[in-house]
C-alpha positions in Angstrom: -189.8 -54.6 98.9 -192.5 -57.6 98.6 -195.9 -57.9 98.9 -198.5 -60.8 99.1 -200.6 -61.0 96.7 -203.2 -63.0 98.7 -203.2 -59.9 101.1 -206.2 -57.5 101.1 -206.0 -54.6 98.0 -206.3 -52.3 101.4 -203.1 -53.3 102.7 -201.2 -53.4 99.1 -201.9 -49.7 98.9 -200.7 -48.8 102.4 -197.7 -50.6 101.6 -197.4 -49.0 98.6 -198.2 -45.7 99.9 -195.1 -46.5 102.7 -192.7 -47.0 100.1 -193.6 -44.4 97.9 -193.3 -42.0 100.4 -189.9 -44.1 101.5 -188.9 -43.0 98.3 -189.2 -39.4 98.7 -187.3 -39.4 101.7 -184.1 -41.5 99.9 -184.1 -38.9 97.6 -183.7 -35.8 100.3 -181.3 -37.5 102.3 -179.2 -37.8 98.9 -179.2 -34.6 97.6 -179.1 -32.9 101.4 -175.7 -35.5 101.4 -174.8 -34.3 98.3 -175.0 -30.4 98.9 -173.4 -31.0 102.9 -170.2 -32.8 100.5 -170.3 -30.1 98.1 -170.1 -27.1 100.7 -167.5 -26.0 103.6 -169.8 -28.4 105.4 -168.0 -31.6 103.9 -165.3 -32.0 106.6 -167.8 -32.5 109.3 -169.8 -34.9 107.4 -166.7 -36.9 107.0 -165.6 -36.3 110.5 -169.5 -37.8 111.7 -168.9 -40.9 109.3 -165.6 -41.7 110.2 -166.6 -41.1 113.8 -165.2 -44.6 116.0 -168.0 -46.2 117.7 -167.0 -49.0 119.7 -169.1 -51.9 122.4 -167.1 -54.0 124.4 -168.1 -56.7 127.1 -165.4 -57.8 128.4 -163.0 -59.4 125.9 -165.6 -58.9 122.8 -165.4 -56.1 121.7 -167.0 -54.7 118.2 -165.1 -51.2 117.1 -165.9 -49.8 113.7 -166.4 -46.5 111.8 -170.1 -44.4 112.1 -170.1 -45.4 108.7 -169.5 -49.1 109.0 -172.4 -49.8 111.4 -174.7 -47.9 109.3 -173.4 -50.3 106.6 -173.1 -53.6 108.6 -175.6 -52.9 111.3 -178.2 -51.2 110.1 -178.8 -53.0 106.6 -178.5 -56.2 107.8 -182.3 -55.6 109.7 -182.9 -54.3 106.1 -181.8 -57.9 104.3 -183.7 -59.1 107.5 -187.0 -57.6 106.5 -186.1 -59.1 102.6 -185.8 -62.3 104.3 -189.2 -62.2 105.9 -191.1 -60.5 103.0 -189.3 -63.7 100.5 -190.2 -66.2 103.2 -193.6 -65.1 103.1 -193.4 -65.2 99.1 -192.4 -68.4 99.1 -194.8 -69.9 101.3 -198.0 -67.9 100.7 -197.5 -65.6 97.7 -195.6 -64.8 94.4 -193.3 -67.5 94.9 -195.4 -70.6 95.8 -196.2 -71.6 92.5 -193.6 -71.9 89.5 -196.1 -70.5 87.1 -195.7 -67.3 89.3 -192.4 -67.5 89.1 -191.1 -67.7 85.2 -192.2 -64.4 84.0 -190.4 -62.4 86.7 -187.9 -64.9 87.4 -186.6 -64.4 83.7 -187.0 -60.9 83.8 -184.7 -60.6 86.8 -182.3 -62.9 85.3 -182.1 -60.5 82.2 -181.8 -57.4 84.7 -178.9 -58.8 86.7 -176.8 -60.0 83.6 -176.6 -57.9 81.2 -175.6 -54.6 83.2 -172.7 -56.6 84.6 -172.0 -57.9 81.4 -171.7 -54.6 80.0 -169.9 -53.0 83.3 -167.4 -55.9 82.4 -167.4 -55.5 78.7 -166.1 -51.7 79.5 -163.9 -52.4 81.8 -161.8 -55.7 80.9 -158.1 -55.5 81.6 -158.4 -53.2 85.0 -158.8 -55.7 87.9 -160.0 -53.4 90.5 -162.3 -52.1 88.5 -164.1 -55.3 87.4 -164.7 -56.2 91.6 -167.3 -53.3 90.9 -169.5 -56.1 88.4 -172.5 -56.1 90.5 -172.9 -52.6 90.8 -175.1 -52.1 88.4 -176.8 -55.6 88.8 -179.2 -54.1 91.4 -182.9 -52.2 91.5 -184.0 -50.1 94.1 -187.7 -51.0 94.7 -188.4 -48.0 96.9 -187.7 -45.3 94.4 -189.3 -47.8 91.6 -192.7 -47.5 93.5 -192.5 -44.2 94.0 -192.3 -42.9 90.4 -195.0 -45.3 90.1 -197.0 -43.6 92.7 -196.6 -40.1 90.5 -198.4 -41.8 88.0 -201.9 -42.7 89.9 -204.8 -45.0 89.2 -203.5 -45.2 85.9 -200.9 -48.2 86.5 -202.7 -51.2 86.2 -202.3 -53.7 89.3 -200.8 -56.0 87.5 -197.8 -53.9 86.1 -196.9 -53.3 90.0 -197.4 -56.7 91.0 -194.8 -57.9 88.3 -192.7 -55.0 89.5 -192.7 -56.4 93.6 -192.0 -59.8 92.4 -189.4 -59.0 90.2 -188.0 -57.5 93.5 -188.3 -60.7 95.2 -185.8 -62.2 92.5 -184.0 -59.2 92.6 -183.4 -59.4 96.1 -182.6 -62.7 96.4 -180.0 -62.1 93.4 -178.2 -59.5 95.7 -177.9 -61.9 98.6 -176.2 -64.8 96.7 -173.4 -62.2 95.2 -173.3 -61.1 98.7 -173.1 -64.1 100.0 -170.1 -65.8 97.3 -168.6 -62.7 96.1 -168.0 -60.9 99.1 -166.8 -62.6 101.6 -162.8 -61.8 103.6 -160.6 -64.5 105.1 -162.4 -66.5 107.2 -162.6 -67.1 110.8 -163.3 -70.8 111.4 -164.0 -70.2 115.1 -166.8 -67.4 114.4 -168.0 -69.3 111.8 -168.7 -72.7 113.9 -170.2 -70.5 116.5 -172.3 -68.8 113.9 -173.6 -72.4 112.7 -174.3 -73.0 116.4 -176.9 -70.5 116.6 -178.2 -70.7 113.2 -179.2 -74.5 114.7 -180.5 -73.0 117.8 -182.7 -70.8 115.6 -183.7 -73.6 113.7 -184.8 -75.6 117.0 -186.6 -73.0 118.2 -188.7 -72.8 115.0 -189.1 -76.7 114.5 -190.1 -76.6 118.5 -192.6 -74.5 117.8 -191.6 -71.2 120.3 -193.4 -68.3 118.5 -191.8 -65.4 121.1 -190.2 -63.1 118.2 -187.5 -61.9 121.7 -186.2 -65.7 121.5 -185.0 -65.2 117.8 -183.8 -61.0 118.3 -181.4 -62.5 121.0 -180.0 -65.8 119.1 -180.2 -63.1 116.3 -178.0 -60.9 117.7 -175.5 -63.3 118.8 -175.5 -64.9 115.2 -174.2 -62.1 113.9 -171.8 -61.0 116.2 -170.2 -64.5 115.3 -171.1 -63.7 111.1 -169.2 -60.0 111.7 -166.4 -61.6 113.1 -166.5 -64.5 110.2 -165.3 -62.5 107.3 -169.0 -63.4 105.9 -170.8 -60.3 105.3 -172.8 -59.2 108.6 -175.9 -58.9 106.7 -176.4 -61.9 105.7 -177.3 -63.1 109.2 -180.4 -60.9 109.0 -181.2 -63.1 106.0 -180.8 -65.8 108.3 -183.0 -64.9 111.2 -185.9 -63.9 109.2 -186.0 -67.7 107.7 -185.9 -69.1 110.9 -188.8 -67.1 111.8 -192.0 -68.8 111.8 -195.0 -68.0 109.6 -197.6 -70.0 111.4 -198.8 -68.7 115.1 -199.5 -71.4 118.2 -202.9 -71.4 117.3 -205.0 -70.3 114.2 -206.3 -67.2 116.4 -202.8 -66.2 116.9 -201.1 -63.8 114.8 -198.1 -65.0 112.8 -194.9 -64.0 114.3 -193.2 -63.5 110.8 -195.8 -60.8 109.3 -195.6 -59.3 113.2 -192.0 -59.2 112.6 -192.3 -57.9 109.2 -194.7 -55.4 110.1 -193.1 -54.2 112.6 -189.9 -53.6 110.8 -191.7 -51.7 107.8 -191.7 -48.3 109.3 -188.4 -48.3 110.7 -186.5 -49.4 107.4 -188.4 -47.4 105.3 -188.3 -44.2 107.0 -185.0 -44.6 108.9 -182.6 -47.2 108.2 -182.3 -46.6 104.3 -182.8 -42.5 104.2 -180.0 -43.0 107.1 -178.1 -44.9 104.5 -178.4 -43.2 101.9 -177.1 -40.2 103.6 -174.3 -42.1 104.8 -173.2 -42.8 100.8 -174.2 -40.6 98.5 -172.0 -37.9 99.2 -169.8 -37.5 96.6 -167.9 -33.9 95.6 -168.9 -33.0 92.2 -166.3 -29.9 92.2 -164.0 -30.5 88.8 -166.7 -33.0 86.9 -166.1 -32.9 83.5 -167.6 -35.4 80.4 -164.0 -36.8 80.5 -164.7 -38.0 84.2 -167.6 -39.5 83.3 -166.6 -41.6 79.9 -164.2 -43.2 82.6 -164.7 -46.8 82.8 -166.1 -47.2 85.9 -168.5 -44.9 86.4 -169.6 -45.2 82.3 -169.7 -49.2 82.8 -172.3 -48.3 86.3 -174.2 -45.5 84.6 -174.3 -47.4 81.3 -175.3 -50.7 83.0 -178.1 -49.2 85.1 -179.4 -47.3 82.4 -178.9 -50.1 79.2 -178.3 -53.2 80.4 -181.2 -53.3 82.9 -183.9 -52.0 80.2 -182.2 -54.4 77.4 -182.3 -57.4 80.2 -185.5 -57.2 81.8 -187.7 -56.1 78.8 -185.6 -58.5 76.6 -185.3 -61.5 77.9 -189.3 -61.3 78.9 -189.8 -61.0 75.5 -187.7 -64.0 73.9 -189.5 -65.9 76.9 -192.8 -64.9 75.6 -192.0 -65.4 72.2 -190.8 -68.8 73.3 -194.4 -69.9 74.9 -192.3 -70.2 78.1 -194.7 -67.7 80.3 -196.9 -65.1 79.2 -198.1 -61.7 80.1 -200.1 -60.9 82.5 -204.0 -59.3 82.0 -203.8 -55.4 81.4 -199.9 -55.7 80.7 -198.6 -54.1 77.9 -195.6 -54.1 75.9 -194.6 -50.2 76.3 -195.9 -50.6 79.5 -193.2 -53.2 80.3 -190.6 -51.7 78.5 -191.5 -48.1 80.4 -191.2 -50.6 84.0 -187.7 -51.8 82.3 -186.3 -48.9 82.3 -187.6 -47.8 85.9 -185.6 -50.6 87.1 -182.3 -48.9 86.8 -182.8 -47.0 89.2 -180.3 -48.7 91.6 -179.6 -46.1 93.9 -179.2 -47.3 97.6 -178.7 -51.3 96.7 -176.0 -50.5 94.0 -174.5 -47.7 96.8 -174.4 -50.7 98.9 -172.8 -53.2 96.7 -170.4 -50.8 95.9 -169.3 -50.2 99.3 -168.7 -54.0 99.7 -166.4 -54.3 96.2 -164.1 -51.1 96.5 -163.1 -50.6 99.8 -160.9 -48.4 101.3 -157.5 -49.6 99.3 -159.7 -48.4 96.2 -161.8 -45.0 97.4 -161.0 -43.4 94.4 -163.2 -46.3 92.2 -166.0 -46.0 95.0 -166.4 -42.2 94.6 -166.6 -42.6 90.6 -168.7 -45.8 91.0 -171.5 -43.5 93.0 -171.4 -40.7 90.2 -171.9 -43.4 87.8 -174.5 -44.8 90.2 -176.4 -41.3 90.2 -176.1 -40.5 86.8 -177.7 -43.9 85.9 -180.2 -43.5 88.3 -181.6 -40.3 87.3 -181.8 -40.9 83.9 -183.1 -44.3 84.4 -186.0 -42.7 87.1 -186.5 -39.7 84.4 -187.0 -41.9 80.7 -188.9 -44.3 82.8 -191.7 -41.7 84.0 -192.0 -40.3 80.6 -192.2 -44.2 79.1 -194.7 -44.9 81.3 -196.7 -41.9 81.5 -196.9 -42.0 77.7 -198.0 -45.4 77.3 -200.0 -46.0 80.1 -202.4 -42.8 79.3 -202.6 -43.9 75.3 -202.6 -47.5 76.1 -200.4 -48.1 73.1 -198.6 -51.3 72.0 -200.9 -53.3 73.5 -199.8 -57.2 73.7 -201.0 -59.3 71.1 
């Protein structure tokens, strides 16, 4: 999640405070999945997810799985509120100047390839397995800011600032895979009537209509027409929230995207993705074993989440340092940064969802070791990451030259 850094230090730390405690909540809805999976219990957990749920009017009708809407439905008003929150970056905050930009721009770029480089590295020559690539690509921002959190006054603003623009890049790195890499045969028809409101949303913005109900319905209708494309649902919450204008009528008025966006806050943080997380992280751990886990998929997640995103993001800030090509910020250290690194493999809910989207359900058994990898990479990730942190931040070692 993103925030402004023109907005007042008050509302940073309620935001922070809401995903902090966001975070908290992800983690109790995965380990009450994981004990529900884990106990006679399981068959009615699968029995709720697998549950049909089907609207119809008329002709059009939408039938999918519990678990399906959850996954199509619900996260695309979470890529919705990403949409806002980088629209807002772009136009007012992190975003709206390059020299804001290059030092978590090429920190993102580090974190996103070089875990898939070494989740492909470990598994070349299996072809399912490599659809998996960007599992371990992604950062969960919530849990990031809520080990943060357990650390206090002693993180210096700057070291979560980088952290929520990072996210930005990171965010907007998930929707392009997304976006190319995951897409089904396509549906022409869906698709022209999906360009037809995505104009329609555009007029209404360029026309100046500032009613946030004018863009939910054309909203809705997009992606009905997206679902039915073969082009991943969510992305159509990506693009209302552009088409959504920053600027009110008037400069009394309030501006319809940070209405949007605050208004969407509570119910993603606190329901849509502990709901989701729920909805994925069950996974039976009766007969794990050390040869389970040295398999290739869930080593290359684990090993990507937990590696490749410490060796991208504090590595490639580095050589661009070293370079002259950005610098680091006031109060940023070294240790610090690295500690930050390693926090960022925590992928959790984002890598859940990616992996839902690369191993469907021709290839279950790769999606059930792909979220032990994701957990295992996780925890240690969220664990080394603390103790990093809490280390450096309280000596103030390494401090940058």
């Amino acid at each position: 999640m993103i925030i402004s850094s023109l907005l007042p230090i008050n509302a940073l730390r309620e935001f922070l405070k809401l995903e902090s405690a966001s975070g908290i909540i992800l983690v109790v809805a995965a380990i009450l999945a994981l004990i529900i999976y884990n106990t006679p219990l399981a068959g009615y957990y699968e029995f709720l997810l697998n549950m049909p749920v089907e609207v119809r009017v008329g002709p059009l009708y939408i039938a999918k799985s519990l678990l399906l809407w959850i996954n199509d439905g619900l996260m695309a008003i979470f890529f919705m509120l990403i949409g806002l929150e980088v629209k807002r970056e772009i136009v007012d905050g992190q975003l709206s100047s390059l020299s804001r930009v290059a030092l978590p721009g090429i920190a993102a770029l580090g974190g996103m390839a070089i875990p898939a480089l070494i989740y492909v590295w470990l598994n070349l020559g299996d072809q399912v397995a490599l659809s998996g690539w960007a599992i371990p690509a992604a950062t969960d921002i919530a849990f990031a800011l809520g080990i943060l959190a357990l650390l206090g006054s002693r993180v210096p603003v700057s070291l979560k600032l980088f952290l929520l623009t990072l996210a930005i890049m990171d965010d907007l790195g998930a929707i392009v895979i997304i976006a190319i890499f995951f897409t089904s045969d396509l549906s022409y028809l869906s698709l022209g009537l999906a360009a037809m409101s995505l104009v329609l949303l555009c007029l209404l913005n360029l026309f100046g209509i500032t009613r946030i109900a004018a863009y939910v319905v054309v909203g809705v209708i997009l992606w009905i027409c997206v679902l039915k494309s073969g082009v991943h649902a969510t992305l159509a919450g990506v693009a209302l929230a552009f088409a959504i204008p920053m600027r009110a009528e008037n400069e009394e008025g309030e501006s319809p995207l940070r209405t949007c966006e605050h208004g969407l806050h509570p119910w993603v943080a606190y329901g849509i993705m502990p709901i989701f997380a729920f909805a994925n992280a069950g996974v039976s751990l009766g007969g794990m074993s050390i040869t389970m886990l040295l398999q290739s998929v869930p080593l290359g997640v684990a090993a990507g989440l937990f590696m490749g995103k410490q060796i991208g993001i504090f590595g490639f800030t580095w050589i661009g340092v070293k370079l002259g090509l950005t610098k680091l910020p006031d109060e940023m250290n070294w240790s610090g940064l690295y500690g930050l690194s390693v926090l960022c493999g925590i992928g959790f809910t984002m890598s859940f969802f990616i992996a839902s989207l690369a191993f469907g359900e021709e290839a279950h058994g790769y999606a059930i070791t792909a979220r032990i990898g994701i957990l295992l990479g996780s925890f240690l990730s969220a664990i080394l990451g603390y103790l990093i942190l809490r280390y450096s931040l309280k000596e103030g070692a390494d401090l940058k030259e």
